[in-house]
Structures are given as structure tokens and as C-alpha cells.
N, C-alpha and C positions, 0 to 999 in steps of 0.2 A: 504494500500500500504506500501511497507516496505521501508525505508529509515534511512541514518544515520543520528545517531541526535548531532555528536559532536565526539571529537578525542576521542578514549578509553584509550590509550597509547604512548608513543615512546620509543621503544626498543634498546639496543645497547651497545656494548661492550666498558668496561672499563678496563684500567691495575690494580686501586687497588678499589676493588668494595666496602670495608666496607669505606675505608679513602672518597671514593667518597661519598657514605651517611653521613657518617657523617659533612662532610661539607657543606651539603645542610639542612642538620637538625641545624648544628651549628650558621650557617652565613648565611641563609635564611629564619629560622626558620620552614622546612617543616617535617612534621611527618613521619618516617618513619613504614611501617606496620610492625605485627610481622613476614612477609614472605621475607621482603625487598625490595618492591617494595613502592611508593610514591607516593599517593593516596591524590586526592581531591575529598570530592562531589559538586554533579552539586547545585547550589545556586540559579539557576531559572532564572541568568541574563544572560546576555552575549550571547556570539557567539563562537565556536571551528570551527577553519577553516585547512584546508590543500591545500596547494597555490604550484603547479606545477611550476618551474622558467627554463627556459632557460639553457642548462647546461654550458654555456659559463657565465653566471649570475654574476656578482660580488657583489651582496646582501648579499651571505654570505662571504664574504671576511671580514675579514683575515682567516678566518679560513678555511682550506685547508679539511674538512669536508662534506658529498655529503650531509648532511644536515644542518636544525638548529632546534630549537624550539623555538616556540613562546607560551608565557604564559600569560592569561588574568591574569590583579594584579589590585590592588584597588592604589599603590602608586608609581609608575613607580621610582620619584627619589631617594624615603626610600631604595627601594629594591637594585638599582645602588647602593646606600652607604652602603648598607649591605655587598654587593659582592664586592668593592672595597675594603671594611674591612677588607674581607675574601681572599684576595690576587689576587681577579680576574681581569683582563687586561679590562678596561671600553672602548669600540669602541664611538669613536663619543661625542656629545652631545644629552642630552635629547631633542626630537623634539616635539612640539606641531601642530595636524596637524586636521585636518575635519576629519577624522575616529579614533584619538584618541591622546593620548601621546604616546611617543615611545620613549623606550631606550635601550643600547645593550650593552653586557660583553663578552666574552670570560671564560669560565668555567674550573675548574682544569683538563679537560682533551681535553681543545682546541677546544672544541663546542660552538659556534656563539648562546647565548641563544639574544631572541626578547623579553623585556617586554611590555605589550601592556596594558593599558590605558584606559579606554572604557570615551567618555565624553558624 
């Protein structure tokens, strides 16, 4: 039977596309390919989910964006200090909850990123 097994991508338009890699490489430390696109392999843990919200939602607020991204990480408050480093707007405090840690920035070009935690 065919089924998805996890997010492949999320695609989307930026105003400066190199200055945006590079600060994800910089102050996130993520590799970028030699294509330009930012590529993890699957590690055999976890879960990739795509979560349908209400479009009156205010889960992505503040950010005025019709979406967000959420990212499995191994250290949810490292990464928040990485991207507060790298000049990113920190929503919230770190949350510790029964499906996992959870934390949230606002990204150089105003997208509501979700770190997620797995415990």
C-alpha cells in the first residue's frame, strides 16, 4: 500500500535567497547542498507530521505567514540561543509538555519556525 512516510520538503519564497542560506548555515548550523536547497537525512527516529489549523488559528501568530515549520531537533533551547544569536525574534518561552519540548522564533524573513523536542 502506498503511503507517506514523512515531510519531503517546504517550499517558499524569499526576498534574499543566498543571505537566507547563509544564515541558516551560519546560526543554525544547517548544511546547505550544492543545489541550494537544505537537506537532512531521515535518522530512523522520530515522526514528520503536517497539522491542518483552522484559518482563523492564532498558533502561528505573530507571524502574519499562511504557514510555519516545524522541525524535529535533538536540543530545542541550544537551537532558540543559536537563532536569538543570529538576530531572530524568540516567541514565547521554551515549553515542556507530554508530546515533547517546544520552542519558537520568528526567522529572517518573518516565518513562525516550531522546534520540536521528541522526549
Amino acid at each position: 500500500m502506498a503511503k507517506i512516510l514523512g515531510l519531503g520538503g517546504v517550499f517558499f519564497r524569499c526576498e534574499n535567497v543566498e543571505d537566507y542560506r547563509k544564515w541558516w548555515a551560519d546560526h543554525m548550523g544547517v548544511d546547505v547542498a550544492q543545489w541550494g536547497s537544505m537537506e537532512w537525512k531521515a535518522d530512523g527516529k522520530g515522526r514528520t507530521m503536517m497539522s491542518p489549523f483552522k484559518f482563523d488559528s492564532e498558533y502561528m501568530a505573530p507571524s502574519t505567514e499562511k504557514f510555519m515549520i516545524n522541525l524535529r531537533v535533538d536540543d530545542v533551547r541550544g537551537l532558540i540561543e543559536k537563532a536569538k544569536s543570529g538576530g531572530a525574534t524568540v516567541i514565547g518561552e521554551v515549553e515542556d509538555t507530554e508530546y515533547g519540548i517546544f520552542g519558537w522564533f520568528i526567522d529572517p524573513e518573518g516565518i513562525k519556525i516550531e522546534l520540536w523536542q521528541e522526549v
